[in-house]
C-alpha positions in Angstrom: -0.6 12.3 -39.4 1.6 12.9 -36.7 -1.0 15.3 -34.7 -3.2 11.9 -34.6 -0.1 10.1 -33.2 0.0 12.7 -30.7 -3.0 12.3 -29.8 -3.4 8.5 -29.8 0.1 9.0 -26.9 -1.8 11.3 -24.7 -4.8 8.8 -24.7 -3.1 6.3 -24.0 -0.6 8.3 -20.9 -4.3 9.2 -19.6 -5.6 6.2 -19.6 -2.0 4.4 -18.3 -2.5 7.2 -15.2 -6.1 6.1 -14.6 -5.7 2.9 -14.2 -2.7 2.8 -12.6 -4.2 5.0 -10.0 -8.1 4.6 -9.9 -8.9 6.3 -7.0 -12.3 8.3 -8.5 -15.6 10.3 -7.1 -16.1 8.5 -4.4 -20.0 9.5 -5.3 -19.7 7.8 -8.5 -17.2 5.5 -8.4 -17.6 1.5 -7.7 -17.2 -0.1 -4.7 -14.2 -2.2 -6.7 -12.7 1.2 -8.1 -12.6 2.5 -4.4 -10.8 -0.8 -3.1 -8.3 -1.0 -5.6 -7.6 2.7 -4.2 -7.6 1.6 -0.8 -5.5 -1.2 -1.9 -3.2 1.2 -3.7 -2.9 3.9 -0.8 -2.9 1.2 1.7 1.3 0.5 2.0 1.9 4.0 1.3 -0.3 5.6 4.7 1.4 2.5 6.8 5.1 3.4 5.6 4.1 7.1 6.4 3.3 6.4 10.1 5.8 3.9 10.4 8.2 7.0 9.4 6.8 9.0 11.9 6.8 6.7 14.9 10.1 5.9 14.3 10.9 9.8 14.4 8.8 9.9 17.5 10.8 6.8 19.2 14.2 8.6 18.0 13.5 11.6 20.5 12.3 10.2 23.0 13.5 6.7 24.0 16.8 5.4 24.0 16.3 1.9 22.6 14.5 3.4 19.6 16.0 0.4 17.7 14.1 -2.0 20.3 11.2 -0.6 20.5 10.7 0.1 17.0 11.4 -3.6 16.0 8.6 -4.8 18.7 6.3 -2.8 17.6 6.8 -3.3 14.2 6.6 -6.5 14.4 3.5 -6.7 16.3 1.8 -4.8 13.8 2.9 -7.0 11.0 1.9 -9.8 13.1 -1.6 -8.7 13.0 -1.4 -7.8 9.7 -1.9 -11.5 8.9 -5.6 -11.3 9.9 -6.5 -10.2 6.2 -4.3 -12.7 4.5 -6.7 -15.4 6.8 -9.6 -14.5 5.2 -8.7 -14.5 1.9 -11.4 -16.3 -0.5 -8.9 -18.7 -2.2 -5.6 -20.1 -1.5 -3.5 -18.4 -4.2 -5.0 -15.2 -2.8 -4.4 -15.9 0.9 -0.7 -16.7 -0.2 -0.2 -13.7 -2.6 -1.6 -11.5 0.1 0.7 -12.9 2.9 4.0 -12.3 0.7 2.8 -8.4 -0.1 2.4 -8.0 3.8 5.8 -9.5 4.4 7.6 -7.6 2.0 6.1 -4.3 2.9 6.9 -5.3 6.8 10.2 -6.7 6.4 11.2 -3.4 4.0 9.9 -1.5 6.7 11.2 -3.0 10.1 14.5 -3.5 8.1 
């Protein structure tokens, strides 16, 4: 009985993993399994540059502070052009709060 619990757990951990990250084949995955990857990876590549052009501003300007707050907020600016064309209202509005929450955590 209990190796059946076992393996009832791991099942279910897999399948928790999977679709908490579905980023598949990208032969034989869908096109919606390869957007909710995109969508997953999405925040994570922009707070990875924005680490290293902060590093990069550090060494070589004096204002780094200045600078980095410009241009971080220009690019969160233009961010917004995907929240525009969202299909629905809710969606438009859910999307704008996700950008501003990953911009403001990162400018701040």
């Amino acid at each position: 009985m209990s190796s059946r619990f076992s393996d009832s757990c791991e099942y279910a951990a897999r399948n928790a993993v999977t679709n908490a990250f579905p980023c598949g084949d990208a032969i034989s995955a869908s096109s919606a399994s390869n957007l909710a990857c995109a969508a997953a990876w999405a925040p994570v590549s922009v707070a990875a540059a924005a680490v290293v052009l902060l590093a990069v501003l550090e060494q070589r300007t004096r204002w780094a502070g200045r600078w980095w707050a410009r241009i971080a907020g220009a690019a969160l600016a233009s961010s917004f052009t995907g929240p525009l064309q969202a299909d629905s209202l809710v969606a438009g509005v859910t999307l704008t709060r996700l950008h501003l929450l990953v911009g403001l955590a990162l400018i701040i």
